[in-house]
mmCIF file of the C-alpha atoms, coordinates in Angstrom:
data_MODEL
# 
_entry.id   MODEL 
# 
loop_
_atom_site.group_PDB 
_atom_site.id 
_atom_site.type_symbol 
_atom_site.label_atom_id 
_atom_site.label_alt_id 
_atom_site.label_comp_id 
_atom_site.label_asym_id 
_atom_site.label_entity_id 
_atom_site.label_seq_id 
_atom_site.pdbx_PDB_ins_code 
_atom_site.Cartn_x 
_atom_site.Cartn_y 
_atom_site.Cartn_z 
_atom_site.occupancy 
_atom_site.B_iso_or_equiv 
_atom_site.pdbx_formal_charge 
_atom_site.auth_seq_id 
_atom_site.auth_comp_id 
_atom_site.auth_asym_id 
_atom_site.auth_atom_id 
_atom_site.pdbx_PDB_model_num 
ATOM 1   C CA . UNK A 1 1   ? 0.000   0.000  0.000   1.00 0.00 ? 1   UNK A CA 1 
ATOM 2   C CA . UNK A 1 2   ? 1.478   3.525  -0.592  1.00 0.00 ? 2   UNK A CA 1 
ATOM 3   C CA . UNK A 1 3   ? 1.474   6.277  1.140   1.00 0.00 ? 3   UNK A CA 1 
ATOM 4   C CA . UNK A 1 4   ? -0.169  9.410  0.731   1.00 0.00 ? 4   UNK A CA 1 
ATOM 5   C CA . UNK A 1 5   ? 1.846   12.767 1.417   1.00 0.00 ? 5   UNK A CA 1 
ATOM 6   C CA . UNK A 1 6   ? 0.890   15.822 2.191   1.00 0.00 ? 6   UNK A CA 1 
ATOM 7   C CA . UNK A 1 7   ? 4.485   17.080 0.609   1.00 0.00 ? 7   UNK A CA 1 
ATOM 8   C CA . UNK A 1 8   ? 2.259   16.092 -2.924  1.00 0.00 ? 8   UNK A CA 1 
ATOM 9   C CA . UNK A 1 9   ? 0.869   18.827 -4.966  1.00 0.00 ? 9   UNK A CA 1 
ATOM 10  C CA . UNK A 1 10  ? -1.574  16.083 -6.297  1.00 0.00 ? 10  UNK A CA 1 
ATOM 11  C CA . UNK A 1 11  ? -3.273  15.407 -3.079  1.00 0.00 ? 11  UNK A CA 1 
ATOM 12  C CA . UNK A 1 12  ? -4.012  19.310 -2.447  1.00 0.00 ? 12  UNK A CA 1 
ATOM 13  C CA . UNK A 1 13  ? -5.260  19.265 -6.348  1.00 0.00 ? 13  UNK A CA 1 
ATOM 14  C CA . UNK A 1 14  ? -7.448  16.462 -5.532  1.00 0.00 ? 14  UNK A CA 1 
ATOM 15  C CA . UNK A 1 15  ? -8.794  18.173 -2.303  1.00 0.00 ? 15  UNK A CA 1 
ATOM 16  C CA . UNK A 1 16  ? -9.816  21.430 -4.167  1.00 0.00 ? 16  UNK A CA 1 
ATOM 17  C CA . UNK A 1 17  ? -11.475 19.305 -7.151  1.00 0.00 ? 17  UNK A CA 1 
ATOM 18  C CA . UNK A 1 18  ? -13.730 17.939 -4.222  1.00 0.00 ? 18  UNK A CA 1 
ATOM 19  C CA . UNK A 1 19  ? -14.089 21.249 -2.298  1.00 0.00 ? 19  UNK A CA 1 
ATOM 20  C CA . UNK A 1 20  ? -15.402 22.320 -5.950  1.00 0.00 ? 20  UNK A CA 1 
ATOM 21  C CA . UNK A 1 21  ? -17.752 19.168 -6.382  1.00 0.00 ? 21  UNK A CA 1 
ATOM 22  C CA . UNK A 1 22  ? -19.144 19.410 -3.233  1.00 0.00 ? 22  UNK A CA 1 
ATOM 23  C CA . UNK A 1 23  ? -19.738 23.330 -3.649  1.00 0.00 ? 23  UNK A CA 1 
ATOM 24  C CA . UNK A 1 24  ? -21.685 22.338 -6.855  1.00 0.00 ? 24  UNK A CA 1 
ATOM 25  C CA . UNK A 1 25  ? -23.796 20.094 -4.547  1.00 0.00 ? 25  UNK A CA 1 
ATOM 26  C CA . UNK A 1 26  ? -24.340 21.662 -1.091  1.00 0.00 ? 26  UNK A CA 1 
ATOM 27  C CA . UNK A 1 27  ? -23.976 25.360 -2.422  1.00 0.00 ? 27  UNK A CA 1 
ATOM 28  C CA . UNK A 1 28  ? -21.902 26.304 0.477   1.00 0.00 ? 28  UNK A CA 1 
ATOM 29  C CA . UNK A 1 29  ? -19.265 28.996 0.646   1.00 0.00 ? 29  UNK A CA 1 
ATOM 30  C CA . UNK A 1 30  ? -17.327 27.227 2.854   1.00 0.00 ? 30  UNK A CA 1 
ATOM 31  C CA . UNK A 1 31  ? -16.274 24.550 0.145   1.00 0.00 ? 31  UNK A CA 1 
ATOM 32  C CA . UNK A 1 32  ? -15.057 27.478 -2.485  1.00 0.00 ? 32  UNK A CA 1 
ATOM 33  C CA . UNK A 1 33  ? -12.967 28.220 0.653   1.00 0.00 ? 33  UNK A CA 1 
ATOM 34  C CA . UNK A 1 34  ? -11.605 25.030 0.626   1.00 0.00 ? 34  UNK A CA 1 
ATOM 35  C CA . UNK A 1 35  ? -10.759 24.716 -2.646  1.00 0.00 ? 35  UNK A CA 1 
ATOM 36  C CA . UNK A 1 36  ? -9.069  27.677 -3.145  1.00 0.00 ? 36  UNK A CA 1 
ATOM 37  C CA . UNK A 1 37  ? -6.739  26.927 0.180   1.00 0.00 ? 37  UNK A CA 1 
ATOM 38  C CA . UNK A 1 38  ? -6.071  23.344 -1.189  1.00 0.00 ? 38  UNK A CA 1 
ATOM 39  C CA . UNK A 1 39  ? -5.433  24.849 -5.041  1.00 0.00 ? 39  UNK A CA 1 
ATOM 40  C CA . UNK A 1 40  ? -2.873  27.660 -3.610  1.00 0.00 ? 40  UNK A CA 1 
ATOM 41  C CA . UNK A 1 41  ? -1.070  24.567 -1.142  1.00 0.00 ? 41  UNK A CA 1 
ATOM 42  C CA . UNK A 1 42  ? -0.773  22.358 -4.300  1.00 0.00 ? 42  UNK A CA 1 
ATOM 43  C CA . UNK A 1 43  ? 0.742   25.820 -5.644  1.00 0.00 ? 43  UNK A CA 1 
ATOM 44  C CA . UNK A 1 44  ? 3.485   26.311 -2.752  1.00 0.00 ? 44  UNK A CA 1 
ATOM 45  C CA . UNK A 1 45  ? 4.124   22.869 -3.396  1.00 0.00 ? 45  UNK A CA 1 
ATOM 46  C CA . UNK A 1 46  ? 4.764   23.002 -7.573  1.00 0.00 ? 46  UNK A CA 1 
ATOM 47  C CA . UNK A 1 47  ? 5.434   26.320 -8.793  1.00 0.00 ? 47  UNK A CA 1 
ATOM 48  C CA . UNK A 1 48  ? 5.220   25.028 -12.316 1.00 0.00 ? 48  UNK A CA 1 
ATOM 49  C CA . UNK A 1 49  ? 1.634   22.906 -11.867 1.00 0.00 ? 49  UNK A CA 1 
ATOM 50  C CA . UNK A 1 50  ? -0.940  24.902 -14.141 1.00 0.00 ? 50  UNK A CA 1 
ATOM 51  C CA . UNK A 1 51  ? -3.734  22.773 -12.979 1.00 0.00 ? 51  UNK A CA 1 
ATOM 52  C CA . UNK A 1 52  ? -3.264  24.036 -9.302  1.00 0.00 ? 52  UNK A CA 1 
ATOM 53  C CA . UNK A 1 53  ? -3.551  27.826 -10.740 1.00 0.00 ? 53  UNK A CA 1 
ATOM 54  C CA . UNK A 1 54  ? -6.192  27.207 -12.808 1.00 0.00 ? 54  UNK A CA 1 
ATOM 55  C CA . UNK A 1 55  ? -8.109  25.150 -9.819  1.00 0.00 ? 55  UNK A CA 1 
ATOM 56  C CA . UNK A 1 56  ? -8.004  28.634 -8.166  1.00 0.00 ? 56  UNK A CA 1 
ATOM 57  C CA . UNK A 1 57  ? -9.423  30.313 -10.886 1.00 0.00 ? 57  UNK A CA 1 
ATOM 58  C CA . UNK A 1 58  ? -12.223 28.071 -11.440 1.00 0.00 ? 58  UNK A CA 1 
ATOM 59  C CA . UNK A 1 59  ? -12.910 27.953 -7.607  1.00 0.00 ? 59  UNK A CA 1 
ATOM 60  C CA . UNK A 1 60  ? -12.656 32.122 -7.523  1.00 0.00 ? 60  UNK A CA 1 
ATOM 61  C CA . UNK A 1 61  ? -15.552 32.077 -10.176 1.00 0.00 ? 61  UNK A CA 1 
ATOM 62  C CA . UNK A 1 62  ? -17.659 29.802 -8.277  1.00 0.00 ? 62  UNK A CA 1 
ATOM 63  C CA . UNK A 1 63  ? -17.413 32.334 -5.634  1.00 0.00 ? 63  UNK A CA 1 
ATOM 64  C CA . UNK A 1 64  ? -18.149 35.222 -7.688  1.00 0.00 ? 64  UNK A CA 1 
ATOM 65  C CA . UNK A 1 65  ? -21.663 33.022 -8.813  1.00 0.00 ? 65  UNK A CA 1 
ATOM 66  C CA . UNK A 1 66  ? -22.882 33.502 -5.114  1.00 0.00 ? 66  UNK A CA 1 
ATOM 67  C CA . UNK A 1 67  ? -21.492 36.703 -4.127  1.00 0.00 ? 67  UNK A CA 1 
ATOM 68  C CA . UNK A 1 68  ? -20.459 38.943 -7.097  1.00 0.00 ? 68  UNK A CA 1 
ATOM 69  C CA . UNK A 1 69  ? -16.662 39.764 -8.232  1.00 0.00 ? 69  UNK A CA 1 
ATOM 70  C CA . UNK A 1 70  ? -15.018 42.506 -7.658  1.00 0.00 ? 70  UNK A CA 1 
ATOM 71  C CA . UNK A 1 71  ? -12.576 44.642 -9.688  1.00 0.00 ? 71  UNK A CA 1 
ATOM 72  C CA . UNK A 1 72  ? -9.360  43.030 -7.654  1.00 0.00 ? 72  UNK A CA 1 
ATOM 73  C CA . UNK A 1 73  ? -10.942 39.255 -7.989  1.00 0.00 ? 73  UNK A CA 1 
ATOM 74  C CA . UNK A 1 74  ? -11.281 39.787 -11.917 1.00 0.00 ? 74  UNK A CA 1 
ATOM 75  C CA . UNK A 1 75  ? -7.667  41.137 -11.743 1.00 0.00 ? 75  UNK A CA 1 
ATOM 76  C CA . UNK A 1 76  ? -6.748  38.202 -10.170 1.00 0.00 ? 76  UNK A CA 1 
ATOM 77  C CA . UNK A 1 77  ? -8.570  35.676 -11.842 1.00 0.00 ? 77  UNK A CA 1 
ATOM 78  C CA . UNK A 1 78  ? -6.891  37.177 -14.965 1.00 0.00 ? 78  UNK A CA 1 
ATOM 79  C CA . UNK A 1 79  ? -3.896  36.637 -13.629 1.00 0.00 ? 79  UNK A CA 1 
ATOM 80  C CA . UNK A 1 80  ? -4.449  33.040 -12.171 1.00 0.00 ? 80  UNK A CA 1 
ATOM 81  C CA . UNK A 1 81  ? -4.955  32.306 -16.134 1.00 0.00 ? 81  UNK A CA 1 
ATOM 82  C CA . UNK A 1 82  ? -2.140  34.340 -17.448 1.00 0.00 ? 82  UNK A CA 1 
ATOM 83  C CA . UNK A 1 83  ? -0.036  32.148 -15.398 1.00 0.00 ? 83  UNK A CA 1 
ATOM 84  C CA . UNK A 1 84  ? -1.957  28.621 -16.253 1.00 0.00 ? 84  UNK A CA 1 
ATOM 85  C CA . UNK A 1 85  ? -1.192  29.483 -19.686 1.00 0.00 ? 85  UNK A CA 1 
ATOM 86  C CA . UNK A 1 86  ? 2.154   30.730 -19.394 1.00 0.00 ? 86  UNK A CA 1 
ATOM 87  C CA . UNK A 1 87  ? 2.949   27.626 -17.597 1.00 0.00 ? 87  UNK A CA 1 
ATOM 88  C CA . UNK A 1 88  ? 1.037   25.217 -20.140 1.00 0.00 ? 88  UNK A CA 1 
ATOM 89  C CA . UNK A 1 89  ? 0.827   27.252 -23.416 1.00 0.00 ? 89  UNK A CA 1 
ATOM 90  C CA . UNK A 1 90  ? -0.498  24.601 -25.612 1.00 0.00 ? 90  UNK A CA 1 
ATOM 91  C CA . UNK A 1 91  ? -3.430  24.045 -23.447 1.00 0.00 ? 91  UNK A CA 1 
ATOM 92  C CA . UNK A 1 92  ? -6.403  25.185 -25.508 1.00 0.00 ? 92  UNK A CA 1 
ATOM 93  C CA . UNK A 1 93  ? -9.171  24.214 -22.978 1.00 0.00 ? 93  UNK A CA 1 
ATOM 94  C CA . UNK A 1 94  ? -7.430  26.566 -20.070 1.00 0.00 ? 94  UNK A CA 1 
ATOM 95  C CA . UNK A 1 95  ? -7.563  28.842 -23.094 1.00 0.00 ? 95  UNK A CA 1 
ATOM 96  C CA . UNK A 1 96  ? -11.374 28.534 -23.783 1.00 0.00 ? 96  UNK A CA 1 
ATOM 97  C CA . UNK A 1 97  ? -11.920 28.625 -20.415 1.00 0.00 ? 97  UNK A CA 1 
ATOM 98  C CA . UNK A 1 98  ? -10.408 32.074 -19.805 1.00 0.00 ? 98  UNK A CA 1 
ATOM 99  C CA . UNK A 1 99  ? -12.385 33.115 -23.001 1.00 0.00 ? 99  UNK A CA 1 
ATOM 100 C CA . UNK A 1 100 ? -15.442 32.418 -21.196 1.00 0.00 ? 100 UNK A CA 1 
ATOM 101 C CA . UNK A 1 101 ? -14.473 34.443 -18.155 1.00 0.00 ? 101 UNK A CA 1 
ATOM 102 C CA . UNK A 1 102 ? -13.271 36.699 -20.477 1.00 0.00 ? 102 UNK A CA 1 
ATOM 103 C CA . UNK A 1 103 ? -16.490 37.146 -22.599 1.00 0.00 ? 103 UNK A CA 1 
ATOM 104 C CA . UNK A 1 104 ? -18.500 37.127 -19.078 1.00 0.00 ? 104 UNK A CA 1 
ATOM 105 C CA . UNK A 1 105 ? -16.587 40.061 -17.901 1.00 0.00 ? 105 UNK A CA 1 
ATOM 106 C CA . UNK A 1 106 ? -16.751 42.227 -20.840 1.00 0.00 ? 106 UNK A CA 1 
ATOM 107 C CA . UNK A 1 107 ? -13.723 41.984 -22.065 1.00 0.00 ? 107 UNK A CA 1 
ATOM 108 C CA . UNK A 1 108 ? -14.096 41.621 -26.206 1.00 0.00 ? 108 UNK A CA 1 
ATOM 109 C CA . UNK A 1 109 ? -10.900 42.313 -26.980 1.00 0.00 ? 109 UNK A CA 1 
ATOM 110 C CA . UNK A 1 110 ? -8.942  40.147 -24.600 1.00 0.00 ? 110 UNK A CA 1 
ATOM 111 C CA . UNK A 1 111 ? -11.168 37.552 -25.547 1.00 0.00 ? 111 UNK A CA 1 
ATOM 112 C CA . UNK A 1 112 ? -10.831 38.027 -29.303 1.00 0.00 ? 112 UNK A CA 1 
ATOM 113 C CA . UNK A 1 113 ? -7.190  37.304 -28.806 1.00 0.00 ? 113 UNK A CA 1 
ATOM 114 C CA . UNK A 1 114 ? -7.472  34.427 -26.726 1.00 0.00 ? 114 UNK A CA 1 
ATOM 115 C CA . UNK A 1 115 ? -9.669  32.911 -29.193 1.00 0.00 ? 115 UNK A CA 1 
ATOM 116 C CA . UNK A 1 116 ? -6.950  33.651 -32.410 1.00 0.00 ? 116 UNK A CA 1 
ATOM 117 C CA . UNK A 1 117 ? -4.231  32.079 -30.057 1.00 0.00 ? 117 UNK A CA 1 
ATOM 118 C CA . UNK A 1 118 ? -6.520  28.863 -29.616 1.00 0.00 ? 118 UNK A CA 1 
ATOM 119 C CA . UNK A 1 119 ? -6.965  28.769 -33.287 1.00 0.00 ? 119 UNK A CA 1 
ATOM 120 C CA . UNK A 1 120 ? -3.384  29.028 -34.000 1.00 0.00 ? 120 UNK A CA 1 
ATOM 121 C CA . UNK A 1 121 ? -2.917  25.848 -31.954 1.00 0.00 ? 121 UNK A CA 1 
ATOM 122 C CA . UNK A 1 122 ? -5.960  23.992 -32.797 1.00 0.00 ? 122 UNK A CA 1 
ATOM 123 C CA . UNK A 1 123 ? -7.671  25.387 -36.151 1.00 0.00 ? 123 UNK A CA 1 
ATOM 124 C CA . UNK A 1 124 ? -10.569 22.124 -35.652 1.00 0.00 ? 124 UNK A CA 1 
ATOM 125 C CA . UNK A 1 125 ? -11.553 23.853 -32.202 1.00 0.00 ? 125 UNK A CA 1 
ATOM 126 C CA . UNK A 1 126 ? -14.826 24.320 -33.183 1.00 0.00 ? 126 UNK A CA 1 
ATOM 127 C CA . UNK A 1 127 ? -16.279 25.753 -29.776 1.00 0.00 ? 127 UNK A CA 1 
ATOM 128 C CA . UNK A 1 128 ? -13.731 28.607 -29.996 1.00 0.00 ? 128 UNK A CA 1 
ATOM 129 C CA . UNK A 1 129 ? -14.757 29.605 -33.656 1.00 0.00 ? 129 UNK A CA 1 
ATOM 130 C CA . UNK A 1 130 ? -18.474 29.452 -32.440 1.00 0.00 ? 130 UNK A CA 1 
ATOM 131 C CA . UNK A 1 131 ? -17.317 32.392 -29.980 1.00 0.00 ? 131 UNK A CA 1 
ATOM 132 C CA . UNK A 1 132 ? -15.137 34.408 -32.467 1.00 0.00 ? 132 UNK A CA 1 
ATOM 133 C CA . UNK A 1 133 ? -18.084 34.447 -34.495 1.00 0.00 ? 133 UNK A CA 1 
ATOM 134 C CA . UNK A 1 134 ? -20.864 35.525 -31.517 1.00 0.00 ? 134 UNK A CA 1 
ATOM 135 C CA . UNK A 1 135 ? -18.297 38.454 -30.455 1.00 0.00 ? 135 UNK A CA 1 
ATOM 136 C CA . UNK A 1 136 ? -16.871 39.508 -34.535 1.00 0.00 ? 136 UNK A CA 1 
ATOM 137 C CA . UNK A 1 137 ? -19.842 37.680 -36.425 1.00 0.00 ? 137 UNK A CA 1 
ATOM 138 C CA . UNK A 1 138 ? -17.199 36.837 -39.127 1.00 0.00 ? 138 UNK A CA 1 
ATOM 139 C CA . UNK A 1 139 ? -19.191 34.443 -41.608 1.00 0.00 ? 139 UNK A CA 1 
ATOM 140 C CA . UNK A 1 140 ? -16.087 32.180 -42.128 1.00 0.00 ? 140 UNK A CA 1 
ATOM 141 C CA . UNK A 1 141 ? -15.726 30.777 -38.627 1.00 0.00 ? 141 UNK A CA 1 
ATOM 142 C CA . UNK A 1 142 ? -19.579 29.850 -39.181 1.00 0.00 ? 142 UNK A CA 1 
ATOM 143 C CA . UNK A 1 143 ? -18.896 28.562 -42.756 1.00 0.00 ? 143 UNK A CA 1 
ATOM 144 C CA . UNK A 1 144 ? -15.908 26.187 -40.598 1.00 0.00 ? 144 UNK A CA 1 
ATOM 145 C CA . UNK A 1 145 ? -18.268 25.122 -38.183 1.00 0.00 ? 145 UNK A CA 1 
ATOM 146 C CA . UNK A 1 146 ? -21.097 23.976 -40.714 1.00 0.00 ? 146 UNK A CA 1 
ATOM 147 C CA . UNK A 1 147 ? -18.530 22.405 -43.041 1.00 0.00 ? 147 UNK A CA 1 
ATOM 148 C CA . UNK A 1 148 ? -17.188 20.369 -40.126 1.00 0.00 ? 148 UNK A CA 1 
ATOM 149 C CA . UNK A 1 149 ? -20.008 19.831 -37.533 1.00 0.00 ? 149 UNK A CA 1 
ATOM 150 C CA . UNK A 1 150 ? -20.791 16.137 -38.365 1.00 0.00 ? 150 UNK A CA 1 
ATOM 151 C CA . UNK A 1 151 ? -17.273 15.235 -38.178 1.00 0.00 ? 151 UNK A CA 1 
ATOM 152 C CA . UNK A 1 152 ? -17.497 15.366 -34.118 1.00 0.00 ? 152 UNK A CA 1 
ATOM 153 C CA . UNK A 1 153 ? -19.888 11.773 -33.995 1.00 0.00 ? 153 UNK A CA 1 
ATOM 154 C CA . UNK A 1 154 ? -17.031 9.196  -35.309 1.00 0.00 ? 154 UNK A CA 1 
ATOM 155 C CA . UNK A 1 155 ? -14.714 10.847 -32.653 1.00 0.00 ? 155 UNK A CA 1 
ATOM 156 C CA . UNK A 1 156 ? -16.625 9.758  -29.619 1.00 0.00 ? 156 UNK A CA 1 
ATOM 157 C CA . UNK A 1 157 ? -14.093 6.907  -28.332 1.00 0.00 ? 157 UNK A CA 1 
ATOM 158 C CA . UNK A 1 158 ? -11.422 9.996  -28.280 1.00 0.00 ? 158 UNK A CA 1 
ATOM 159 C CA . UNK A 1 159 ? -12.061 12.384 -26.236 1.00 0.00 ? 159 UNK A CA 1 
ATOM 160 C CA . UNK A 1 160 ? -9.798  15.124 -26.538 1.00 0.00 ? 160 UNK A CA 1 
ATOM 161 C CA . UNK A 1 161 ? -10.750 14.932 -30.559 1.00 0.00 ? 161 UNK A CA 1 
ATOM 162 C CA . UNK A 1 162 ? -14.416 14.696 -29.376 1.00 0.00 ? 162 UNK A CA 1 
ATOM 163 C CA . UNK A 1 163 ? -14.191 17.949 -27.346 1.00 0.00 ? 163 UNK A CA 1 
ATOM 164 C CA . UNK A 1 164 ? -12.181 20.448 -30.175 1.00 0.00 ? 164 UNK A CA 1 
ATOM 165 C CA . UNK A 1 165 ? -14.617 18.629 -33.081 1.00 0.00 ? 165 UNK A CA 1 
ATOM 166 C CA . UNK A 1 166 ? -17.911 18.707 -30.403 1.00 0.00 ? 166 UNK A CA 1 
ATOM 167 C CA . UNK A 1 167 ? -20.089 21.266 -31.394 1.00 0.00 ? 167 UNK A CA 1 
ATOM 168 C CA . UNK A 1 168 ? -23.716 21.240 -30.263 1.00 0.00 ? 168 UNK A CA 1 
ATOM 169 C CA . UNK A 1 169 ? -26.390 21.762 -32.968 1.00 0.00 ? 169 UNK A CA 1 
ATOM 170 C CA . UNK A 1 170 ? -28.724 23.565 -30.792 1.00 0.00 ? 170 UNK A CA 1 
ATOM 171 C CA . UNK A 1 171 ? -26.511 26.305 -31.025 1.00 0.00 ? 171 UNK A CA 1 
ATOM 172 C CA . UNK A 1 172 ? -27.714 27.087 -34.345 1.00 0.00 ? 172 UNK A CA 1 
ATOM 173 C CA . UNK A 1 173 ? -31.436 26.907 -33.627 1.00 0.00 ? 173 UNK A CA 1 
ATOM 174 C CA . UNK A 1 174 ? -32.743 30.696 -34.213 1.00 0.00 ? 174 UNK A CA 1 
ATOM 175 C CA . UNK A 1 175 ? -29.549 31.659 -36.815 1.00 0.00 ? 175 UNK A CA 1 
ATOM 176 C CA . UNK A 1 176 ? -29.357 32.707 -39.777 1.00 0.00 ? 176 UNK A CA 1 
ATOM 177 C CA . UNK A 1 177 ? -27.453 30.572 -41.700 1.00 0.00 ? 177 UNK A CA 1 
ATOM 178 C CA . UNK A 1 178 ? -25.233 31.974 -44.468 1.00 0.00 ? 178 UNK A CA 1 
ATOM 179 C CA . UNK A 1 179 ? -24.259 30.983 -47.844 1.00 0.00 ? 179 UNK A CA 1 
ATOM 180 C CA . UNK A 1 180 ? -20.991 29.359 -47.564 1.00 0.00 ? 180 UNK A CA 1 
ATOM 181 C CA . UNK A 1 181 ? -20.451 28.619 -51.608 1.00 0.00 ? 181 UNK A CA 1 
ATOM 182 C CA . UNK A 1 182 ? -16.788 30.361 -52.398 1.00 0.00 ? 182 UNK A CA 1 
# 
């Protein structure tokens, strides 16, 4: 049997993945808490673990759900995902995630950027042209997605092709769709 050690970022990133699961359950502030305390330990632990940073982040939103964010806990949110990325570039789902927080705070621009740098990485990440074209409403990201949108159902045994092909059709429901024809 092997022992578990507190010295392990892992552990701490396992805690605040519970704290989180158990805030989605119970609703209780306390649990955010948690999570946050057991994300920043796995931190002081690994300086270079992204998922601890982002773990924050996510658990910092949660919080902001409940109780509103402020200018400083966007600020540092922001940062939390500068670093995650920084520390795990290639990562296009920390990516999409910060576009999300992004595009719920406002922030167009930012997220506009985000999105190009996903695309760069990943041009088949359909979720991220779906929100370069709700913010710019540039008919060739929705021309991509309607070329490719099928594609997603023989992926389903992979799943990190599933999620960058997955695009759901309900999306589309109420759009106009355009002539792609070149």
């Amino acid at each position: 049997s092997e022992i578990i050690s507190p010295y392990e970022p892992e552990v701490h990133i396992s805690g605040s993945k519970v704290y989180l699961k158990l805030y989605e359950i119970f609703k209780d502030k306390e649990e955010i808490f948690m999570a946050v305390q057991e994300a920043k330990e796995a931190q002081a632990l690994s300086r270079r673990n992204s998922q601890a940073v982002i773990l924050e982040a996510e658990a910092m939103i949660k919080a902001g759900e409940t109780s509103g964010l402020t200018g400083q806990d966007i600020k540092t949110i922001k940062e939390l995902f500068s670093k995650a990325i920084f520390l795990d570039p290639m990562n296009v789902f920390y990516r999409i995630e910060y576009n999300g927080f992004l595009l719920k705070a406002g922030e167009n621009s930012e997220a506009i950027h985000q999105l190009r740098k996903i695309l760069k990485i990943e041009p088949n990440f359909l979720r991220a042209r779906w929100d370069l074209y709700k913010i710019t409403r540039d008919k060739s990201q929705l021309c991509y997605i309607l070329a490719r949108r099928n594609e997603y159902k023989k992926w389903k045994a992979h799943p990190y092709i599933y999620n960058l092909l997955f695009f759901p059709e309900n999306l589309l429901k109420g759009i106009r769709l355009p002539s792609c024809q070149e």
